[in-house]
PATITOR-329914 format. One line per 2 residues: number of its first residue (from 0); their letters; for each residue z, y, x of C-alpha. Coordinates in nm, 3 decimals. Layout:
N
NUM = a = Z:Y:X ~ ... .
This chain:
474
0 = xx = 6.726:-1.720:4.287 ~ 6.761:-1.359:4.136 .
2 = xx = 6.507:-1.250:4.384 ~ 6.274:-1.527:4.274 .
4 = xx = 6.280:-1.445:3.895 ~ 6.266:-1.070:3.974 .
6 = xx = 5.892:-1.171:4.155 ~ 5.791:-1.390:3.891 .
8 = xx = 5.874:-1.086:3.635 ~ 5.654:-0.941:3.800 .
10 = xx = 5.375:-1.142:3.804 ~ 5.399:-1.196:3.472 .
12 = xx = 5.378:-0.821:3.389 ~ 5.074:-0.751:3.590 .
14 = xx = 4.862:-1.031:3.441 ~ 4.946:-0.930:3.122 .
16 = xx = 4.794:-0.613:3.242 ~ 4.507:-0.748:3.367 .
18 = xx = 4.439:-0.942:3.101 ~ 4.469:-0.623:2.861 .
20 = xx = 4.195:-0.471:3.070 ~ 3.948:-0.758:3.083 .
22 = xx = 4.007:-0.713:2.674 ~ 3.932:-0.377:2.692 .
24 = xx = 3.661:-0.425:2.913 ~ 3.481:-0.700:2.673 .
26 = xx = 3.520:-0.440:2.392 ~ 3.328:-0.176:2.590 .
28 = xx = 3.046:-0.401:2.681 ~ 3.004:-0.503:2.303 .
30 = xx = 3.035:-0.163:2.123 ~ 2.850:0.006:2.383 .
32 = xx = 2.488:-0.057:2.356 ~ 2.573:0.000:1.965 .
34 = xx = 2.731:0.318:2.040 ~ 2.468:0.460:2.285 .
36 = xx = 2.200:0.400:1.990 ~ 2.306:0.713:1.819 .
38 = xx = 2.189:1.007:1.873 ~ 2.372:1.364:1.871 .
40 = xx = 2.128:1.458:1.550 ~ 2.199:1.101:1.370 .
42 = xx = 2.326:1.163:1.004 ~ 2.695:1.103:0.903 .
44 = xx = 2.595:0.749:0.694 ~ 2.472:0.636:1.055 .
46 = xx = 2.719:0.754:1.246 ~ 3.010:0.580:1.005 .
48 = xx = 2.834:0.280:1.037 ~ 2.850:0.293:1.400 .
50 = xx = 3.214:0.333:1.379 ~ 3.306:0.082:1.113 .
52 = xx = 3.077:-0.215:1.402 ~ 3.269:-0.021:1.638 .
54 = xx = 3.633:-0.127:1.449 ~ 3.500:-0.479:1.409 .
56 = xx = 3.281:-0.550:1.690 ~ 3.545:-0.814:1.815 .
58 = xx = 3.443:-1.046:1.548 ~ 3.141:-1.271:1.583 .
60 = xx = 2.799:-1.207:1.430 ~ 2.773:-1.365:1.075 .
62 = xx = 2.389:-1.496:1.149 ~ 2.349:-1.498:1.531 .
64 = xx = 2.051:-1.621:1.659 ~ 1.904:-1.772:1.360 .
66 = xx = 1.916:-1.415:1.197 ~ 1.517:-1.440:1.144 .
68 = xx = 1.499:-1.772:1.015 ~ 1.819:-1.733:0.798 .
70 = xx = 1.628:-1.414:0.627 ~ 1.291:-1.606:0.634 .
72 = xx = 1.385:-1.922:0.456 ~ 1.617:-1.688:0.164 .
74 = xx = 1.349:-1.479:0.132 ~ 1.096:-1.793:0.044 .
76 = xx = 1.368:-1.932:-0.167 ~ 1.388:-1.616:-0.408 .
78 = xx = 1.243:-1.645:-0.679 ~ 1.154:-1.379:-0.966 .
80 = xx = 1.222:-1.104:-0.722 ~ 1.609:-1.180:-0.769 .
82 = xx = 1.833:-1.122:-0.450 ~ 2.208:-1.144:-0.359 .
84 = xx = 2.243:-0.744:-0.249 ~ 2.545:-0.840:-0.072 .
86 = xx = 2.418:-1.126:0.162 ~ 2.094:-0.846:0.240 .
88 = xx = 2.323:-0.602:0.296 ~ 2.533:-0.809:0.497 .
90 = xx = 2.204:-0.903:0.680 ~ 2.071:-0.523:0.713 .
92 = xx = 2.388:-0.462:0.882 ~ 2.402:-0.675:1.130 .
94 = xx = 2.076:-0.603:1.235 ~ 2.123:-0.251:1.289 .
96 = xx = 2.478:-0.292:1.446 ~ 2.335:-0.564:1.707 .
98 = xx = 1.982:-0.494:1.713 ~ 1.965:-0.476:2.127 .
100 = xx = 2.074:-0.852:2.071 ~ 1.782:-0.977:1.873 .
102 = xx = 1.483:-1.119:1.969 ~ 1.118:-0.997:1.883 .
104 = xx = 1.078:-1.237:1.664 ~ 1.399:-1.155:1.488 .
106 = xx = 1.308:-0.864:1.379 ~ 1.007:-0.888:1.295 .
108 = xx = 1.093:-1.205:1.053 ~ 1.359:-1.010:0.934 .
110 = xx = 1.135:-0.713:0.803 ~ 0.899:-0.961:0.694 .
112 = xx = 1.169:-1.104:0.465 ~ 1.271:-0.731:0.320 .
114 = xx = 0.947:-0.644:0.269 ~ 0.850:-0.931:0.086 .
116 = xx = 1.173:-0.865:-0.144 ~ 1.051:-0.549:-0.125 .
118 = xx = 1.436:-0.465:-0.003 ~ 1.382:-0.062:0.140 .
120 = xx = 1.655:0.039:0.397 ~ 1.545:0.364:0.499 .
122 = xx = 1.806:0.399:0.759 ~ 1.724:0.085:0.955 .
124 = xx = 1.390:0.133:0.908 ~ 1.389:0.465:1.109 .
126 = xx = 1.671:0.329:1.330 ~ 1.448:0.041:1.419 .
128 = xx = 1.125:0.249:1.462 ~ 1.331:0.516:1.701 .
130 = xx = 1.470:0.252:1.923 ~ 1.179:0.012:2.006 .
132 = xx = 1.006:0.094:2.338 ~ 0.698:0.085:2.498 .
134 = xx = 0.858:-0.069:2.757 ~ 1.093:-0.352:2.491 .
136 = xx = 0.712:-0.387:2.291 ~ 0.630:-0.532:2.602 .
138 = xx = 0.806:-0.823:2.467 ~ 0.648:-0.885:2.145 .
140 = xx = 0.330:-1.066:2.106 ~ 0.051:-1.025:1.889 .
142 = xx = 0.205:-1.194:1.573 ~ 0.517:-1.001:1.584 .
144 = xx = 0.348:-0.664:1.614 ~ 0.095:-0.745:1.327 .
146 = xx = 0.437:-0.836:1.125 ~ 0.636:-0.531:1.254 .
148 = xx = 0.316:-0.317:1.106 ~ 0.236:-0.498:0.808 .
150 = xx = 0.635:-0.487:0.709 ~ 0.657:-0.107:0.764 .
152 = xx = 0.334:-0.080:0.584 ~ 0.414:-0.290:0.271 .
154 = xx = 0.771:-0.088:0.205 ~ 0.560:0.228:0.248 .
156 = xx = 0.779:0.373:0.532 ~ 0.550:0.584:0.750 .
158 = xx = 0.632:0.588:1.149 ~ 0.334:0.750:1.338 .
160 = xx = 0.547:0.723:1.677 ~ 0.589:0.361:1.639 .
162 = xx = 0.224:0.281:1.527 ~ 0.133:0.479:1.804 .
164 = xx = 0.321:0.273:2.060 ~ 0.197:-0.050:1.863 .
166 = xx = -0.161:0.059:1.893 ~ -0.146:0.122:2.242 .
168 = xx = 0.019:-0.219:2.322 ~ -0.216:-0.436:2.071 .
170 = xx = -0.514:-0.325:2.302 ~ -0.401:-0.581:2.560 .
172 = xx = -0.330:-0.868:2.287 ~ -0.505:-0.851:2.030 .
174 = xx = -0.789:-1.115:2.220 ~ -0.467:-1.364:2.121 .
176 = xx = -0.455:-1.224:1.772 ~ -0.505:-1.479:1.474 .
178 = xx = -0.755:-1.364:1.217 ~ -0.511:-1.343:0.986 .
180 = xx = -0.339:-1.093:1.230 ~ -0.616:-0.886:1.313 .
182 = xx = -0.667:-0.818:0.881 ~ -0.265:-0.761:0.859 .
184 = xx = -0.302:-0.535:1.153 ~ -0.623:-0.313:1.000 .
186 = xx = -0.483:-0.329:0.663 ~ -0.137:-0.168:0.776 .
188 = xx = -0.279:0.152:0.941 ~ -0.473:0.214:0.655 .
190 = xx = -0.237:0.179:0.415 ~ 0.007:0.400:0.615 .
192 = xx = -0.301:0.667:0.692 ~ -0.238:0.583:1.102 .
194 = xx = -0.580:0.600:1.234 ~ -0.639:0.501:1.592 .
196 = xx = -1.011:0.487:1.723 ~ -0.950:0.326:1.987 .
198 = xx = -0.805:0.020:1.805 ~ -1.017:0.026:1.515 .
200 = xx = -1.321:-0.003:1.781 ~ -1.128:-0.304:1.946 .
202 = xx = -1.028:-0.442:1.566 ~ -1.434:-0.417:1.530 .
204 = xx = -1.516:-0.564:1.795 ~ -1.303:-0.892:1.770 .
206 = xx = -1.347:-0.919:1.428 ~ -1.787:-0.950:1.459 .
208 = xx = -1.691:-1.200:1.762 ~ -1.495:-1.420:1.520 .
210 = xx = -1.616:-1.356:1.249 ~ -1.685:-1.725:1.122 .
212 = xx = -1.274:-1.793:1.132 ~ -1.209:-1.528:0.893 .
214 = xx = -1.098:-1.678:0.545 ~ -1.266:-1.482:0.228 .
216 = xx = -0.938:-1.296:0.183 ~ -0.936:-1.173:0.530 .
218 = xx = -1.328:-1.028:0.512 ~ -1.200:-0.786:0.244 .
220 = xx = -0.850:-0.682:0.369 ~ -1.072:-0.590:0.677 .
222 = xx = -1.371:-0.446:0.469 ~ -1.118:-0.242:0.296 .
224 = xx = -0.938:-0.140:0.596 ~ -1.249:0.011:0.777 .
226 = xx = -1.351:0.172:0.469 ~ -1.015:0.314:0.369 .
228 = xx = -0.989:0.478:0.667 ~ -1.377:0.601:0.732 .
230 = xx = -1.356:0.410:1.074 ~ -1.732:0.406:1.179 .
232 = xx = -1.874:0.045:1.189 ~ -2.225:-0.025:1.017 .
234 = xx = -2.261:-0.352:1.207 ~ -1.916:-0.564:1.101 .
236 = xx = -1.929:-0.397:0.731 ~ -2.324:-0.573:0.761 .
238 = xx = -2.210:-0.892:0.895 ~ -1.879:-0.848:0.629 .
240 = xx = -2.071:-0.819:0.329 ~ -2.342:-1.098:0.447 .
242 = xx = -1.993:-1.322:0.443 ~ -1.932:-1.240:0.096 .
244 = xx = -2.281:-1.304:-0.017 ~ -2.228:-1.648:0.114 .
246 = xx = -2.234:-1.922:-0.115 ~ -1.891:-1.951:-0.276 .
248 = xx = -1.696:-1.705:-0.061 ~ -1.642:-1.461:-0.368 .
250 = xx = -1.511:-1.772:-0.587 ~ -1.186:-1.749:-0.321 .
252 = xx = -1.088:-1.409:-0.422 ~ -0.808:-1.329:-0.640 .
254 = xx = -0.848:-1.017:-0.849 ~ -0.665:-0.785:-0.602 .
256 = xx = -0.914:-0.955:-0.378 ~ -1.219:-0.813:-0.604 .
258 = xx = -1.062:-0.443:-0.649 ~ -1.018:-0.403:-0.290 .
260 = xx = -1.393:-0.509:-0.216 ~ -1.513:-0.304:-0.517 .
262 = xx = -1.339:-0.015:-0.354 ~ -1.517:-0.082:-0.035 .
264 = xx = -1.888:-0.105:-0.131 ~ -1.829:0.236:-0.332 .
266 = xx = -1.680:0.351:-0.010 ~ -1.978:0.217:0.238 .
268 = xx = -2.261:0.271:0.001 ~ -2.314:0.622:0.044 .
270 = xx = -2.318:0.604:0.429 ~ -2.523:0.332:0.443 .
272 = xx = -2.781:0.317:0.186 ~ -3.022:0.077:0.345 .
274 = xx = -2.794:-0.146:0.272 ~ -2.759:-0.130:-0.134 .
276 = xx = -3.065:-0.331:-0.270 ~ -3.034:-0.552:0.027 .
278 = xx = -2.604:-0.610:0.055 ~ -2.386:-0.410:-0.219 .
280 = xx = -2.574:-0.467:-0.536 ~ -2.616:-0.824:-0.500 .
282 = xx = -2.204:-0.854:-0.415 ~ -2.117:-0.642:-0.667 .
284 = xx = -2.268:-0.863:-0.924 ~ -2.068:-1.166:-0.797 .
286 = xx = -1.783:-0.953:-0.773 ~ -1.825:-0.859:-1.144 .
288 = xx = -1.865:-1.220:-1.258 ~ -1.561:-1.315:-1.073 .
290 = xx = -1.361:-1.034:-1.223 ~ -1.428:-1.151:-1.588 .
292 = xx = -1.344:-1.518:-1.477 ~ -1.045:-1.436:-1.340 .
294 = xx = -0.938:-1.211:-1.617 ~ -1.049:-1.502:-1.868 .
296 = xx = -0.860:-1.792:-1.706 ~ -0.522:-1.549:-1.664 .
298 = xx = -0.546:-1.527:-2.054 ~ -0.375:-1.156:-2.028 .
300 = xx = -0.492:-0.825:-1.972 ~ -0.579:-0.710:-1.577 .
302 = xx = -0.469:-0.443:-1.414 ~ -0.588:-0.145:-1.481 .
304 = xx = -0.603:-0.023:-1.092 ~ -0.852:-0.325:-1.061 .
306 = xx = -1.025:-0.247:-1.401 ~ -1.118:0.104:-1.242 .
308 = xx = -1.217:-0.012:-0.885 ~ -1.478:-0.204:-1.068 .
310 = xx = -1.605:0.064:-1.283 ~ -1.616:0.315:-1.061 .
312 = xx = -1.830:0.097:-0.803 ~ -2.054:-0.002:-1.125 .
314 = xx = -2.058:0.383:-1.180 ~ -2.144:0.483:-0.835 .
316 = xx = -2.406:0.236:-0.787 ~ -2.584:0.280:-1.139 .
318 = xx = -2.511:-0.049:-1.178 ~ -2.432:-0.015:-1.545 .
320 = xx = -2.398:-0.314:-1.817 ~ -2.317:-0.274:-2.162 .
322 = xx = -2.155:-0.604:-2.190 ~ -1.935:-0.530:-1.877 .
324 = xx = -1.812:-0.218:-2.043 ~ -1.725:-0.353:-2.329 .
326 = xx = -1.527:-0.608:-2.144 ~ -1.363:-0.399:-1.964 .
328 = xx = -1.279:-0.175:-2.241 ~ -1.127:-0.419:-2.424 .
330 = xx = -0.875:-0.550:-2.140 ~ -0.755:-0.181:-2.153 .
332 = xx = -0.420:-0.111:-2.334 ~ -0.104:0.097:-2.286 .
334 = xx = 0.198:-0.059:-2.129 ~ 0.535:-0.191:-2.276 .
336 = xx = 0.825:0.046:-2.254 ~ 0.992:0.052:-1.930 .
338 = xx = 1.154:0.319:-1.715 ~ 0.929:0.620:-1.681 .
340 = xx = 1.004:0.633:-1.275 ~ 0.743:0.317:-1.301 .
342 = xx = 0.558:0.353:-1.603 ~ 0.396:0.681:-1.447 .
344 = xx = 0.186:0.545:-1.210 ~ 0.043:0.308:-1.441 .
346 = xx = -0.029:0.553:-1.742 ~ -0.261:0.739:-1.469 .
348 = xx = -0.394:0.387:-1.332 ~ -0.528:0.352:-1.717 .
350 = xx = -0.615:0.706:-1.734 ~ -0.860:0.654:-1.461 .
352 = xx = -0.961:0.339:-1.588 ~ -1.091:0.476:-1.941 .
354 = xx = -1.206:0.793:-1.780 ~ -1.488:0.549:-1.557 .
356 = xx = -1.514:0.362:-1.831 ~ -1.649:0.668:-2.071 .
358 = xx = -1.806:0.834:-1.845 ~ -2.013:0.498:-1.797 .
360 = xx = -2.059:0.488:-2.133 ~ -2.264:0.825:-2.050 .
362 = xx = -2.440:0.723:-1.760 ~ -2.571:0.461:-1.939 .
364 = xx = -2.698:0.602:-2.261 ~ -2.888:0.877:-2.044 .
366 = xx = -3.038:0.578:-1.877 ~ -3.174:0.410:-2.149 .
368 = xx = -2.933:0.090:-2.107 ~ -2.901:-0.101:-2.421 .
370 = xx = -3.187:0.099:-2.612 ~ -3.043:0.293:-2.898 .
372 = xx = -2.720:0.129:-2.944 ~ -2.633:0.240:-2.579 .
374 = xx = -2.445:0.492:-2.652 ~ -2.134:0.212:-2.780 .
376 = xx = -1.941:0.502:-2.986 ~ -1.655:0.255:-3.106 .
378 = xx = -1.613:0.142:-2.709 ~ -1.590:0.520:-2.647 .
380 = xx = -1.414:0.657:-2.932 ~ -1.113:0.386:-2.781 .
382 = xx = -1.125:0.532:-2.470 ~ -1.107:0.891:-2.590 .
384 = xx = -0.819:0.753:-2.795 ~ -0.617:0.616:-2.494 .
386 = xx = -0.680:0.872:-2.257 ~ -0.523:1.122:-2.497 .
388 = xx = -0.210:0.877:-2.603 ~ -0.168:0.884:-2.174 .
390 = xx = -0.182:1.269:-2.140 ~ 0.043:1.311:-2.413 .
392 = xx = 0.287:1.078:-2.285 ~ 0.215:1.217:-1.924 .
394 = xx = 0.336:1.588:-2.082 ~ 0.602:1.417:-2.251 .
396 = xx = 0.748:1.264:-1.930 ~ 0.653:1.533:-1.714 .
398 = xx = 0.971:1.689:-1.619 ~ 1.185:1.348:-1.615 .
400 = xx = 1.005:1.154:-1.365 ~ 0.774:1.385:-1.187 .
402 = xx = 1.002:1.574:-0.961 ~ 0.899:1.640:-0.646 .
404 = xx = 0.612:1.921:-0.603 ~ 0.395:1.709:-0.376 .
406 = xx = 0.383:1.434:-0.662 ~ 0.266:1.703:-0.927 .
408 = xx = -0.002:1.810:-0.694 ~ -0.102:1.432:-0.599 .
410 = xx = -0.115:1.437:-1.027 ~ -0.274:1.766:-1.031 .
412 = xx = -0.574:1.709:-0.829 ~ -0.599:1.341:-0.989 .
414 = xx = -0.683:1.523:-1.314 ~ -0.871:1.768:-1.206 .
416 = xx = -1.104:1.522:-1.106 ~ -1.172:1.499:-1.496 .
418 = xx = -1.111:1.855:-1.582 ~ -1.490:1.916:-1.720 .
420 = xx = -1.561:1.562:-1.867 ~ -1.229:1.583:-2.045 .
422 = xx = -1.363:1.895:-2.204 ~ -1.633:1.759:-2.341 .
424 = xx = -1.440:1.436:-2.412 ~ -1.120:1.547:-2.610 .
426 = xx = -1.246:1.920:-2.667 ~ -0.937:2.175:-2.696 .
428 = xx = -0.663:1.890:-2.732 ~ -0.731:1.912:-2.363 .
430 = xx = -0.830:2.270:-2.284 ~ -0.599:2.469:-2.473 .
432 = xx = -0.281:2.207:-2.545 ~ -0.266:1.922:-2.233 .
434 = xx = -0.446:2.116:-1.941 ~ -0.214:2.400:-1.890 .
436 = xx = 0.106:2.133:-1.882 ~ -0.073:1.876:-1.650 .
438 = xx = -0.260:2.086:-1.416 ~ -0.104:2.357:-1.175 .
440 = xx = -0.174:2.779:-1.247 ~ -0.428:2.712:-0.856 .
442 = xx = -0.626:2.465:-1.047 ~ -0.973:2.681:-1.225 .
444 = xx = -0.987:2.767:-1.553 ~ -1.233:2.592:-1.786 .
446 = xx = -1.421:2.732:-2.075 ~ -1.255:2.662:-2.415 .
448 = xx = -1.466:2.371:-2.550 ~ -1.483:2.473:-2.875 .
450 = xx = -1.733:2.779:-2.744 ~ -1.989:2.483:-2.706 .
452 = xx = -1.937:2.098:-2.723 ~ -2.072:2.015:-2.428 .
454 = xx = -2.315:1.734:-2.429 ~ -2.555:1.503:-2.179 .
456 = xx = -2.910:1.561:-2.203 ~ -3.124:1.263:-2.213 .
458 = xx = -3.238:1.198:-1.837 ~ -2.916:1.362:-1.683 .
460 = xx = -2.603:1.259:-1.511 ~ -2.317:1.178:-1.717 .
462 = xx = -2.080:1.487:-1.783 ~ -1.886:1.587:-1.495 .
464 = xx = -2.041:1.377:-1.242 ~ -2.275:1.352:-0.987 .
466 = xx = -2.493:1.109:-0.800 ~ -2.177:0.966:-0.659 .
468 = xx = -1.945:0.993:-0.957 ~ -1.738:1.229:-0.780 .
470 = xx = -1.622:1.515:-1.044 ~ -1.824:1.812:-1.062 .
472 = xx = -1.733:2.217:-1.141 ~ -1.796:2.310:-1.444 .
């Protein structure tokens, strides 16, 4: 008998060993695939996440499967761009901790969802783009790798090496791609500056071929695309803008819709002129007309991004109407207070907007438009007036929210642009007291305005442009 419970002592002891080890072993198997993610160069914020899934990778995933539908359907259900921080974080975190676990299509629905929240995690974003594979993108199809690119795209998060491996592996599916797809696709590598020839030539291709399945909205995002990028294709931004001309294509564009095919045509025109009595001009007039209905039925002021694609394309194109400037000028006006951070970008957006405006104001009265009365000084003294209340507030803000030295030189050359029409516009306010604050020392020196006013001759260009409205030296 004391034999007997001596052996089953034993026993007992060495399963409870073995059972230990199986425990040990499931723990290996779990954190280990999270644990081999990280590289020797990973920074400390990674590396402590890694360790905290480590502590708790016993526990079972909050979302599982359904991660990409859970983060799809809360992401449709949010509404005024509200959004419980903790269940996204909780959400981020799992997929970074388990992403070998998910599924193409989780992922990709799950960046769709932060990018539509316009939720920016940095650190999964560049863990996600350094682990995916040419060999794992093997596994995604055509939707999910339009998604994957679009997401990346929207949050502004720049990856050539994974837009490299997603161009090579949409050459073999894109022939599966949805129209819808095949804009999302174009539109992403030109928003992120990722040009690939090869695709773009593919993109072109597929896109003449169906060409009669492409919705209105998709003709610009891929009109825009092309010309965003300078991707050489005279016969799909032909058979592009003969779409638009259609019958009642334009009247399905929203005003973002409008500004990106404004952009386009002052893009295209100069590189393929045959095509402006016969293509551009007769789309930018419906483009114009839709613009003011649009801006009409919204009952508040547009954009004033969209306010200067418009005028500049009306600029470039000599397409100039008194009553469209005076439109335009009107739907002009400084924004509300808000943090400077934002309200920068949009002070320049108007900036640009009354600078086309004026300086169409000038093109036109050298042309003749509108007879005497062309010259529409009340229209122009209002620009004057709010292009120096946004330089003022510009200097005023300067050192606050414009930190970085590549965002001073992005500001730099953006008013430089202007540097000679603004001295004829706003004479020394601008030479002697705003110029030296907004533009860099590099930037050329201009000639004090008050040695000369400088005016446009009857029969000439506007001040400080050329044929193409590009800025000229003085």
């Amino acid at each position: 008998k004391a034999q007997g419970l001596k052996f089953g002592s034993r026993c007992v002891r060495q399963i409870s060993l073995l059972a230990m080890a199986a425990r040990v072993v499931v723990l290996a198997l779990r954190v280990g695939p999270t644990l081999a993610q990280a590289s020797p160069s990973a920074p400390a914020a990674s590396l402590r996440r890694l360790a905290t899934a480590a502590r708790k990778s016993g526990s079972r995933p909050k979302f599982g499967p359904a991660l990409g539908a859970i983060a799809s359907k809360a992401a449709r259900e949010t509404g005024d761009g509200r959004h419980d921080p903790v269940f996204w974080a909780e959400l981020c975190k799992e997929l970074y901790t388990r992403l070998r676990e998910q599924s193409p299509q989780n992922i990709t629905l799950t960046l769709s969802a932060l990018a539509r929240l316009r939720i920016r995690d940095d650190e999964l974003l560049d863990h996600i783009a350094s682990s995916l594979s040419e060999s794992w993108l093997r596994n995604f199809n055509a939707q999910d790798i339009s998604l994957l690119c679009g997401s990346y795209a929207k949050l502004a998060h720049t990856s050539p090496r994974l837009f490299q491996l997603c161009a090579s592996e949409l050459l073999w599916k894109l022939p599966d791609a949805e129209p819808q797809e095949l804009a999302l696709v174009a539109g992403a590598c030109a928003k992120v500056r990722v040009y690939d020839a090869t695709l773009f030539r593919h993109l072109a291709a597929l896109c003449t071929r169906r060409l009669d399945e492409f919705g209105a909205r998709h003709v610009v995002n891929v009109l825009h695309a092309f010309a965003s990028v300078d991707a050489p294709a005279p016969d799909l931004v032909r058979m592009l803008t003969s779409r638009l001309n259609s019958e009642g294509v334009v009247g399905e564009l929203e005003d973002v819709g409008v500004a990106q095919a404004c952009f386009a045509i002052s893009r295209e025109a100069p590189r393929q002129p045959d095509l402006l009595d016969e293509a551009f001009r007769p789309l930018l007039n419906k483009l114009a007309r839709r613009f003011i209905v649009i801006a009409r039925e919204a009952g508040r002021p547009s954009e004033a991004r969209h306010i200067a694609a418009l005028a500049r394309v009306c600029l470039d194109l000599g397409a100039l109407s008194r009553p469209l400037i005076q439109f335009l000028s009107a739907q002009l006006s400084l924004p509300k207070e808000g943090a400077a951070a934002g309200r920068r970008p949009v002070l320049l957006d108007i900036f640009e907007a009354a600078a086309t405006l004026r300086a169409s104001i000038d093109a036109a009265a050298s042309a003749g438009v509108g007879g005497s009365v062309g010259h529409l000084p009340k229209e122009a003294a209002a620009l004057e007036e709010t292009m120096r209340s946004v330089l003022v507030e510009l200097v005023a803000s300067a050192a606050s929210a414009t930190s970085s030295l590549s965002a001073r030189d992005a500001e730099s050359r953006r008013l430089l642009a202007w540097d000679f029409a603004l001295g004829a516009w706003l004479g020394d306010g601008w030479t002697l007291k705003l110029r030296p604050k907004l533009i860099r020392s590099s930037a050329p020196k201009l000639p004090h305005a008050s040695a000369g006013r400088l005016s446009a001759a009857p029969g000439q260009k506007p001040l400080g442009r050329d044929s193409a409205g590009r800025s000229t030296p003085p």
